[in-house]
C-alpha positions as a printed NumPy array, in Angstrom:
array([[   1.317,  -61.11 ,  -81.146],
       [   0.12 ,  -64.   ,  -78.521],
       [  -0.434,  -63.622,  -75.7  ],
       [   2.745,  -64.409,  -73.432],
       [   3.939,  -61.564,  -75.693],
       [   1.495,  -59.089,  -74.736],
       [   1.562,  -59.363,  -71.378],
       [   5.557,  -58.95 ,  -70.811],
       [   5.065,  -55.697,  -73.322],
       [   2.392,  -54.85 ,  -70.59 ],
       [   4.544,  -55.664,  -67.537],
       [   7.062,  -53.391,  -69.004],
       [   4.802,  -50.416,  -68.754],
       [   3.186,  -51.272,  -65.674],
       [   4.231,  -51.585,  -61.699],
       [   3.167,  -55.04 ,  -61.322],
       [   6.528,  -56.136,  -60.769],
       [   8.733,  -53.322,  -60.941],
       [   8.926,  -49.743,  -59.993],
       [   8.217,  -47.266,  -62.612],
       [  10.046,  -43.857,  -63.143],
       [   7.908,  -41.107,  -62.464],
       [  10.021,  -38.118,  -63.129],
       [   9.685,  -34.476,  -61.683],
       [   6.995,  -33.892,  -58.986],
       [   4.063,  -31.976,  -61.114],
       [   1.952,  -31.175,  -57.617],
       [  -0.679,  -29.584,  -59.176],
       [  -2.434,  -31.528,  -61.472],
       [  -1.474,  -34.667,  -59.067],
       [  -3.584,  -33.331,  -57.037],
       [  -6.579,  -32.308,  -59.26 ],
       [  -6.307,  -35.982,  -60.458],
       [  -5.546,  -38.184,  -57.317],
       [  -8.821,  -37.042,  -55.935],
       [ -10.653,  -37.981,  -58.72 ],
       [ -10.205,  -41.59 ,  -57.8  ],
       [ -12.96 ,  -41.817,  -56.337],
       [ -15.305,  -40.868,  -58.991],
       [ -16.903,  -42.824,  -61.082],
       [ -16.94 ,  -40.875,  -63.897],
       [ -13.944,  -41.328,  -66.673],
       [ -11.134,  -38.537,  -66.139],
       [ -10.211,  -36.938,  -69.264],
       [  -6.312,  -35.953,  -69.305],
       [  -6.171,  -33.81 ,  -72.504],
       [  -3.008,  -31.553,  -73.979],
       [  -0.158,  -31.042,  -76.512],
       [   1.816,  -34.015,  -77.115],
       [   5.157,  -34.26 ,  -74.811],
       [   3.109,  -31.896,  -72.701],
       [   3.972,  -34.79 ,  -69.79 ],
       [   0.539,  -36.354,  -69.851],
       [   1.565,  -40.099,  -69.569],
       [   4.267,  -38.936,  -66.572],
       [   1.387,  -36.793,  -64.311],
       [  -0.855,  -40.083,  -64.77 ],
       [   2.057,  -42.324,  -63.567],
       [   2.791,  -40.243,  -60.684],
       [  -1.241,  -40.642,  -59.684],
       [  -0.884,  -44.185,  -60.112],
       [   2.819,  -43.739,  -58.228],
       [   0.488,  -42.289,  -55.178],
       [  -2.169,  -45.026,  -55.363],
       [   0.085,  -47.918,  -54.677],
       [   1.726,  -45.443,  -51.453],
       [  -1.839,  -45.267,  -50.266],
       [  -2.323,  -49.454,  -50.419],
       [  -3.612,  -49.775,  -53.89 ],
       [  -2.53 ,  -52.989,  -54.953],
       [  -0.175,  -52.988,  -57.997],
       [  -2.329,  -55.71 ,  -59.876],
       [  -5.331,  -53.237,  -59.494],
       [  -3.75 ,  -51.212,  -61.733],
       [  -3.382,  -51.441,  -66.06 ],
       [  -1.535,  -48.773,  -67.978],
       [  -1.901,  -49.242,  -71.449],
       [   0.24 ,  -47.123,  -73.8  ],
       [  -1.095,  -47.128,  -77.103],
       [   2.165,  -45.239,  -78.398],
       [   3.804,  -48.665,  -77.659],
       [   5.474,  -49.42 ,  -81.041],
       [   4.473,  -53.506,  -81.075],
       [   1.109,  -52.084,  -80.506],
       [   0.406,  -50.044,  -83.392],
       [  -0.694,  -53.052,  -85.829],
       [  -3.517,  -53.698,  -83.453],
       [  -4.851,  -51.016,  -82.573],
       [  -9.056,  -51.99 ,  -82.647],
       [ -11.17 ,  -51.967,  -79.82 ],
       [ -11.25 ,  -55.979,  -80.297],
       [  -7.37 ,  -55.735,  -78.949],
       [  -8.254,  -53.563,  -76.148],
       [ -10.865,  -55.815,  -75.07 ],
       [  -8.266,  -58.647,  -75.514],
       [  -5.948,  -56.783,  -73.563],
       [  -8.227,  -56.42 ,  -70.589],
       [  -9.048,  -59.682,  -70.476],
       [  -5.814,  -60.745,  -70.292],
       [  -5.191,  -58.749,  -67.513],
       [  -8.076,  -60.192,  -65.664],
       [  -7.025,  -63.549,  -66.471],
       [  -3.927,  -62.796,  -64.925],
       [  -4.696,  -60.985,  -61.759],
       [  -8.233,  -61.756,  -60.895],
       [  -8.164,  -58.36 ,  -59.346],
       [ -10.242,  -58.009,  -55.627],
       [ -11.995,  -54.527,  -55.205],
       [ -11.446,  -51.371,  -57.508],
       [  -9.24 ,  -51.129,  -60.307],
       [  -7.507,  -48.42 ,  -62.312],
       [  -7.209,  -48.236,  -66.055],
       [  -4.698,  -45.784,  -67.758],
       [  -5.698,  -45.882,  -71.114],
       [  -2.642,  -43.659,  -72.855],
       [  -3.145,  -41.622,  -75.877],
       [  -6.151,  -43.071,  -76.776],
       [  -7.339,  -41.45 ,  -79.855],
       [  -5.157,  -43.73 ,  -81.698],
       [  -7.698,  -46.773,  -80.873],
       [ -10.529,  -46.199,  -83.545],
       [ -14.41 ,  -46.588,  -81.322],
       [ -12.152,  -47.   ,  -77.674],
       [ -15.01 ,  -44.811,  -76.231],
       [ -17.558,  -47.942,  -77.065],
       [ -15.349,  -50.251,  -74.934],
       [ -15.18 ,  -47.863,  -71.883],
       [ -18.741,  -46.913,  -71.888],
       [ -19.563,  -51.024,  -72.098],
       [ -17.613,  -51.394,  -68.598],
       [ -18.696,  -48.052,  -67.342],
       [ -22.297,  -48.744,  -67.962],
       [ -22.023,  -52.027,  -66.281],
       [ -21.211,  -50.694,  -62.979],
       [ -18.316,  -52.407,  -62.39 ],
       [ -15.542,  -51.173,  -59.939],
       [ -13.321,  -49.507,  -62.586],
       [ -12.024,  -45.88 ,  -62.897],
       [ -10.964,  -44.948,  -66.114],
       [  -7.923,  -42.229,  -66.585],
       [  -7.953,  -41.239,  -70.381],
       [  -5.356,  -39.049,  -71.96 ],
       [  -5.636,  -37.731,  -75.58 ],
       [  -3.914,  -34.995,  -77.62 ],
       [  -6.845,  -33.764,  -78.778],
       [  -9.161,  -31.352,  -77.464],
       [ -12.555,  -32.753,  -78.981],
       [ -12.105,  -36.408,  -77.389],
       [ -15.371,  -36.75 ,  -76.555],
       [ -17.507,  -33.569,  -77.817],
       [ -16.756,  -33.443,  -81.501],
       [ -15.019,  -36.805,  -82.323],
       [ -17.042,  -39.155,  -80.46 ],
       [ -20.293,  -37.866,  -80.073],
       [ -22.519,  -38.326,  -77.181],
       [ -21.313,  -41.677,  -76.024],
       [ -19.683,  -40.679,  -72.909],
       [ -21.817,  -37.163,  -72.745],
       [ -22.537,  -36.881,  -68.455],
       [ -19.795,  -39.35 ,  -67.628],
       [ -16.569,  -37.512,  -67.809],
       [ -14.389,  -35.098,  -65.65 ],
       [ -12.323,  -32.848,  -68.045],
       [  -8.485,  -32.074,  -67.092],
       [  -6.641,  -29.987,  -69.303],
       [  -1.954,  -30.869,  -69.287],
       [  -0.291,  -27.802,  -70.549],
       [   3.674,  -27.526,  -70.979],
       [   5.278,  -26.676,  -67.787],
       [   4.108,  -22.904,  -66.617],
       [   7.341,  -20.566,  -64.852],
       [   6.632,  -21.72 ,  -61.612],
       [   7.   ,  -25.36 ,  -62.503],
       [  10.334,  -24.764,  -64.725],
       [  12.068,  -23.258,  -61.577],
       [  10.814,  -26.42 ,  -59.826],
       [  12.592,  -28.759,  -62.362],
       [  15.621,  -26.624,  -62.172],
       [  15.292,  -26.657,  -58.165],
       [  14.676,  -22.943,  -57.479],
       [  11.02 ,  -23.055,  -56.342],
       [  11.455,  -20.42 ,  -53.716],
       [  12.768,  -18.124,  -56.324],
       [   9.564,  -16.587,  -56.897],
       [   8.652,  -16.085,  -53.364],
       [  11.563,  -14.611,  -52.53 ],
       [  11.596,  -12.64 ,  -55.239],
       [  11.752,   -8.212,  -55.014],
       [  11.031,   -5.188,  -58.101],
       [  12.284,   -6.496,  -60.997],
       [  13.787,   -9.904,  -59.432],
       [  17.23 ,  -11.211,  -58.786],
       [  19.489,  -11.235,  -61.911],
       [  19.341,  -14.863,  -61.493],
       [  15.93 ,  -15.437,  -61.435],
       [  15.724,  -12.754,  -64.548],
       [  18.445,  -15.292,  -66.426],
       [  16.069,  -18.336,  -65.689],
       [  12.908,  -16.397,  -67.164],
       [  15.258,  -15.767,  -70.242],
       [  15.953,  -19.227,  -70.502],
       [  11.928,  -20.24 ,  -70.065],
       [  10.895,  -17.331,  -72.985],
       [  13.98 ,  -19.243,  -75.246],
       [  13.064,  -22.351,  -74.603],
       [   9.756,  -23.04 ,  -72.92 ],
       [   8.524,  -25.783,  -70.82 ],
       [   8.072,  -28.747,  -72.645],
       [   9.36 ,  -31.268,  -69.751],
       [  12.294,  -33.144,  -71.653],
       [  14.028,  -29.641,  -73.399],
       [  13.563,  -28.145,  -69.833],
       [  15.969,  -31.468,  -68.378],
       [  18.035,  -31.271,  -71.22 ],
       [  21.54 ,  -29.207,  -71.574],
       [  22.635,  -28.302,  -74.594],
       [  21.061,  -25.745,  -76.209],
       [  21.397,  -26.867,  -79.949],
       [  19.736,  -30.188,  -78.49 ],
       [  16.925,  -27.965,  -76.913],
       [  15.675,  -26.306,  -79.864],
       [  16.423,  -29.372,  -82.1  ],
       [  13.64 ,  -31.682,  -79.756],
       [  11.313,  -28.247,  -80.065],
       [  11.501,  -28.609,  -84.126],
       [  10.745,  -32.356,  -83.701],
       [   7.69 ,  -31.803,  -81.214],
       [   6.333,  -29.218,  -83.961],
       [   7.56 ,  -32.049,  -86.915],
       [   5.357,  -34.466,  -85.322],
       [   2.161,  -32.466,  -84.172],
       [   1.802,  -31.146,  -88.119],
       [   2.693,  -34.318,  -89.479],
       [   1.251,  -37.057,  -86.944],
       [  -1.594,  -35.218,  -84.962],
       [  -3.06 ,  -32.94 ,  -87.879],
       [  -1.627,  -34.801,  -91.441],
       [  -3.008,  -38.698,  -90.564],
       [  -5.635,  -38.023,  -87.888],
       [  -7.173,  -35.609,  -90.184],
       [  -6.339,  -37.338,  -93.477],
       [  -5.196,  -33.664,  -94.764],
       [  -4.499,  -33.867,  -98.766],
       [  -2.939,  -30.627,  -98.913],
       [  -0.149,  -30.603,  -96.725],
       [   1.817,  -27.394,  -98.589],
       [  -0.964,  -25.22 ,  -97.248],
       [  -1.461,  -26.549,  -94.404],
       [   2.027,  -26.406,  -93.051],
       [   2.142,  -22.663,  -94.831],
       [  -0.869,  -21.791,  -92.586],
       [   0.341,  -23.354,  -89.196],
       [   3.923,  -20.975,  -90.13 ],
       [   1.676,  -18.208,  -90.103],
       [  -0.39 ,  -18.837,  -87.083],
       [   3.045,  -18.986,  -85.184],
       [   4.644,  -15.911,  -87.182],
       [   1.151,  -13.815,  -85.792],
       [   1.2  ,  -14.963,  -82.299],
       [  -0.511,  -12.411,  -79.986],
       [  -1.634,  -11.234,  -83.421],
       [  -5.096,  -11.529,  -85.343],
       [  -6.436,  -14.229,  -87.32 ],
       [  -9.13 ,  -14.615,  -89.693],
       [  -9.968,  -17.238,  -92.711],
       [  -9.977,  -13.837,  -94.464],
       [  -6.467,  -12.21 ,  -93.788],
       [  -5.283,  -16.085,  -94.736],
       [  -6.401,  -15.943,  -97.802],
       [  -5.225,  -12.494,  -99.227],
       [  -1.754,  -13.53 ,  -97.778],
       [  -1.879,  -16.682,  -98.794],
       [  -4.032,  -17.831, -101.519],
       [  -6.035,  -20.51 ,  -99.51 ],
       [  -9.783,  -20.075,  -99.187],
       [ -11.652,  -18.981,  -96.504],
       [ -13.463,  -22.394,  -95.217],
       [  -9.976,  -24.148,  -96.017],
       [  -8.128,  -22.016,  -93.383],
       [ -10.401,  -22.273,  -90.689],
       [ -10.677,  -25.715,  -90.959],
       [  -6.526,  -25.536,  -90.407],
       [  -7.298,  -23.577,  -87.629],
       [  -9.823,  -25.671,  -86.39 ],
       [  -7.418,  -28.775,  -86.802],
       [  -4.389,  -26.51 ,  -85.204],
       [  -6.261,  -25.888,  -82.091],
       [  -7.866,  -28.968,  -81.437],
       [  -3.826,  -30.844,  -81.335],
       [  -3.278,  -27.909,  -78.734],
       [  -0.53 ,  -26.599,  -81.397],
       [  -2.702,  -23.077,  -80.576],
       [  -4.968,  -21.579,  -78.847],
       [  -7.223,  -18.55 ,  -79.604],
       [  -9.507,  -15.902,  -78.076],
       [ -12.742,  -13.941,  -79.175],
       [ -13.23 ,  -10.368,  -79.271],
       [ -15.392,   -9.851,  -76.402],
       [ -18.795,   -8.253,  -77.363],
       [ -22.121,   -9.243,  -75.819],
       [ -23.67 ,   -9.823,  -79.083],
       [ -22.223,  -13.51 ,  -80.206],
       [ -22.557,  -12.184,  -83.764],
       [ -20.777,   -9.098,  -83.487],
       [ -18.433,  -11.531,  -81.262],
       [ -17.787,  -14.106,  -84.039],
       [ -17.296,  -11.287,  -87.064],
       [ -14.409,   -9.99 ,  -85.328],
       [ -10.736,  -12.166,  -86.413],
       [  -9.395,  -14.362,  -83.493],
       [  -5.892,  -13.367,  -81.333],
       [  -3.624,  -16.718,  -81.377],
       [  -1.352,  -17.656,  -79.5  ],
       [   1.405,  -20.626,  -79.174],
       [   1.379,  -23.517,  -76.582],
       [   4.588,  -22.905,  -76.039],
       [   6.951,  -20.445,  -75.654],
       [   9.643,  -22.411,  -76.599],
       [   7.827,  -24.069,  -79.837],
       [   7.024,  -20.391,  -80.987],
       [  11.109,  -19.55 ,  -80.954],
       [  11.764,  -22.559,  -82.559],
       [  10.01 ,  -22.239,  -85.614],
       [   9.543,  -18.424,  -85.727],
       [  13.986,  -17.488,  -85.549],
       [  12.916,  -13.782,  -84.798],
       [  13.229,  -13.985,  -81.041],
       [  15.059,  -10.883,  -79.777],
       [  12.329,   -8.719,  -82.486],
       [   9.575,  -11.046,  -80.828],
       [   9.905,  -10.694,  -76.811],
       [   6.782,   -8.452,  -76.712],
       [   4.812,  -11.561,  -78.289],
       [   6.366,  -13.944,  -76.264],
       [   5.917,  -12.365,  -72.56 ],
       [   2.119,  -11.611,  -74.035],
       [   1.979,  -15.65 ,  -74.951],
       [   3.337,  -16.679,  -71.516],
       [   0.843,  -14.3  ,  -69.484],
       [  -2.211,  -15.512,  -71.798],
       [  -1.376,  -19.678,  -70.87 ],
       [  -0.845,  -18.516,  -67.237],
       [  -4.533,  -17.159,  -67.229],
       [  -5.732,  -19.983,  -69.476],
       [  -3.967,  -22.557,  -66.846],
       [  -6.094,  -21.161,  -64.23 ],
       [  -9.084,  -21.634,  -66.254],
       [  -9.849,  -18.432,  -67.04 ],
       [ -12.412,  -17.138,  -69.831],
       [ -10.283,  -14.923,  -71.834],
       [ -11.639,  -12.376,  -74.333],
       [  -9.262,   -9.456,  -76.309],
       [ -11.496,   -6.089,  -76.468],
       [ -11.019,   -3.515,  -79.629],
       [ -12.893,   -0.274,  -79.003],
       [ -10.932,    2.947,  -80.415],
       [  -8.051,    1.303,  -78.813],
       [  -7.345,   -2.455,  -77.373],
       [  -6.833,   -4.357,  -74.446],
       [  -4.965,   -7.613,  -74.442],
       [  -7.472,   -9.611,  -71.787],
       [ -10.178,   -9.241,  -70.861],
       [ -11.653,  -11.995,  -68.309],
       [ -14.989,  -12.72 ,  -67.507],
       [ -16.785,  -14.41 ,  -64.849],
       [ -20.346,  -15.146,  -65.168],
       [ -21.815,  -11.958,  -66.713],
       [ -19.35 ,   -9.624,  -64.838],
       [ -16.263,   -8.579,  -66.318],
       [ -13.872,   -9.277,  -63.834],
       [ -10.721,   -8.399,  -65.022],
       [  -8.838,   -6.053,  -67.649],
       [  -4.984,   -6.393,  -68.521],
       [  -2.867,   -5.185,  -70.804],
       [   1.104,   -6.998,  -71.486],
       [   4.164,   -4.795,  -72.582],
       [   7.776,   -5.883,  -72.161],
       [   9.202,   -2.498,  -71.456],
       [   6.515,    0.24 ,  -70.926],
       [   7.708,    3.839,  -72.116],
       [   6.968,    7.203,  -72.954],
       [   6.635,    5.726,  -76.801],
       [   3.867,    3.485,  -75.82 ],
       [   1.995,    4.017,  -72.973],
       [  -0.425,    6.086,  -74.048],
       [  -1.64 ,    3.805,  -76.549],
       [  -1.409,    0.834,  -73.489],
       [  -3.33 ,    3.935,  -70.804],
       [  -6.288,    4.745,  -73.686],
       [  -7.073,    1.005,  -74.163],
       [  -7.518,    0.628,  -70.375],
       [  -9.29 ,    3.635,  -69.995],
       [ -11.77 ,    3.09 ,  -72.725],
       [ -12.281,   -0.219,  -71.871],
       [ -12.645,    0.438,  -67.935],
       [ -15.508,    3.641,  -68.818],
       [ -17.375,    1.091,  -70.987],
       [ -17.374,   -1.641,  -68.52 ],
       [ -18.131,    0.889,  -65.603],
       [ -14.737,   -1.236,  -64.282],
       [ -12.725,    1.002,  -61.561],
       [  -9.176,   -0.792,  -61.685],
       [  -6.879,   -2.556,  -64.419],
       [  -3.609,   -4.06 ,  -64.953],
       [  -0.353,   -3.573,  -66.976],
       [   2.055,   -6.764,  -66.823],
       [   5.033,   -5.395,  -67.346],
       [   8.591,   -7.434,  -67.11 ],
       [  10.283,   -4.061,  -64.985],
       [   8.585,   -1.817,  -61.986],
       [   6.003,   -1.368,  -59.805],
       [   3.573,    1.362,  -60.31 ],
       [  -0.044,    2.797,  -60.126],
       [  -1.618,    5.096,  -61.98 ],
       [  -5.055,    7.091,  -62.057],
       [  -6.89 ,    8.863,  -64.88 ],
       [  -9.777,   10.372,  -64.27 ],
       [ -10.627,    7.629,  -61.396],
       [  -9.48 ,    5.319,  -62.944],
       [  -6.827,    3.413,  -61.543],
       [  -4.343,    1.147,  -63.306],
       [  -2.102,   -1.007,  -61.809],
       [   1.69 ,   -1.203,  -63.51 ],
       [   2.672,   -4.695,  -62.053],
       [   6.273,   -6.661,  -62.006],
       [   5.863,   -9.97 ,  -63.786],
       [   6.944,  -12.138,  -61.261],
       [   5.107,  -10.217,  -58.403],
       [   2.303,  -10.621,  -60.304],
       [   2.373,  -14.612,  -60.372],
       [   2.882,  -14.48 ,  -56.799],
       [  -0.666,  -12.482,  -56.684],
       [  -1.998,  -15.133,  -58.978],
       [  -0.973,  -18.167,  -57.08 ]])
């Protein structure tokens, strides 16, 4: 490629000369990012792939050039671009922003979007070169993996980054793509029968942005396959060099068949024949992609802590239904999975607790407990005394005076032994959260 070729592929990605699509507002992480600006350390944008990663970053770059950035301060370099994918050494990057010096001679501060950027083998030696030299450069970094820079690459950028985390879209976000944001707000009891149809629609078929904008339902859970095709195969298979693909596609099937259940390297291998180090590696390569995510048991003691399997959970609810088939047997699961990423969007440190009975979450702050909650579909006389004991347990042995039920129905409150536990509506319970 020479280099009158490069630069029109790069003028095709960038706003030097044209306007760029930008898509659906995503407010919140625009704004946790657009700030960021003015750091000078490099922003890390981290999630699953399709996750909408690359379309948050142009919408920061989108608000730049409203607020006077000049559009030849600014290089987006996709490294997903097909022509690209022969070249991809740190000698090209560095060719690359050269070029785009050459070209623009650029006054004042610049911005660099350097897009998926794990695929560049030693990319974190060519941004710490230009960080270290104190030039007037920001760096925005997004990856689909969640060890960019602690596990992968070391200590090269250790003290110079500012960690972002991209998940698919949450609830609140879907009704904004389908232009119901005040849905919620408005929102009584159990919610309008049209806002319950749109939460059916978001446990189907999650929030992934493109199967949210899409139509056809077939087409929906057809992308959802290929998103989960291409995380196993492209993300796990050939970043990881995996030899034994059977049993590692075998174990991923599993992790989404449990989710919201318990996993350990030793359940994996009675089931499935697969040693003990060999699955938690899987799992190890399964949650670093984002395809999962897990929580501890909670106990003060790290060993106890760590002897205890992990709860998993999906990314997505939509990615779950689309490779598990079960989903009318599955909704407990599901409204579980969708309550855990709406804590785990907030940034909360989640822990499940097992005493005589369990409780779904338990999040800490600090050294305090802060919160206990426990997620059930459709709360009944057939189950909530098991959901009641786990609370109660829990609450005495935390010296905790209030907990939560999520539950997809009614509002309610009830007290054992003062003890009070809060039965709470789903979607009155996001408007508490937000």
């Amino acid at each position: 490629m020479n280099d009158s070729q490069l630069i029109e592929v790069l003028e095709y990605w960038n706003f030097w000369s044209q306007d760029r699509r930008t898509g659906v507002y995503r407010k919140d992480y625009v704004e946790e990012l657009y700030p960021q600006k003015k750091l000078k350390e490099v922003s890390i944008v981290a999630g699953v792939r399709r996750a909408g990663k690359s379309t948050i970053l142009l919408q920061v770059l989108r608000k730049l050039i409203d607020a006077g950035t000049p559009r030849e301060n600014i290089l987006y370099v996709n490294f997903e671009e097909p022509t690209f994918i022969p070249y991809l050494t740190v000698e090209f990057l560095l060719r690359i922003h050269d070029l785009y010096l050459e070209r623009f001679n650029p006054r004042g501060r610049t911005y660099v979007v350097l897009d998926e950027v794990q695929l560049v083998p030693g990319w974190e030696r060519f941004v710490r070169g230009l960080y270290d030299r104190d030039e007037e450069i920001k760096f925005y970094i997004t990856g689909s993996s969640s060890k960019l820079l602690s596990k992968e690459y070391g200590t090269s950028l250790t003290g110079r980054i500012v960690s972002n985390e991209v998940f698919p879209l949450s609830f609140q976000e879907f009704l904004v793509f389908n232009k119901n944001e005040e849905m919620i707000k408005r929102s009584r009891g159990k919610g309008s029968p049209a806002l319950r149809n749109l939460f059916n629609q978001y446990t189907r078929f999650g929030g992934f942005p493109q199967v949210v904008l899409t139509e056809e339902e077939k087409d929906k859970m057809q992308i959802l396959k290929d998103y989960y095709t291409a995380v196993i195969e492209k993300d796990i298979i050939q970043r990881y060099q995996v030899r034994d693909i059977k049993k590692l596609k075998e174990l991923c099937l599993n992790l989404y068949a449990n989710t919201a259940s318990h996993f350990s390297g030793y359940q994996a291998e009675k089931r499935q024949k697969i040693s003990q180090p060999t699955a938690n590696k899987f799992l190890e390569y399964a949650s670093e992609v984002f395809l999962v995510q897990t929580t501890d048991c909670f106990s003060y003691s790290f060993t106890k802590q760590k002897a205890n399997p992990y709860k998993v959970y999906a990314i997505d609810p939509g990615l779950y239904n689309a490779v598990s088939f079960r989903f009318s047997e599955n909704i407990g699961r599901i409204f579980e999975n969708i309550v855990y990423l709406t804590l785990r969007r907030k940034g909360e440190e989640i822990f499940y607790w097992k005493g005589k009975g369990e409780v779904d979450f338990l999040i800490r702050k600090g050294t305090r407990i802060d919160r206990l909650i426990n997620v059930c579909w459709e709360l009944n006389k057939k189950n909530e005394e098991r959901e009641f004991s786990g609370l109660y347990e829990a609450m005495k042995q935390f010296n905790v005076s209030n907990a939560q039920i999520i539950v997809s129905g009614y509002d309610d409150q009830v007290d054992i032994k003062g003890k009070k536990i809060v039965i709470k509506n789903f979607f009155n319970w996001l408007k508490e959260e937000n």
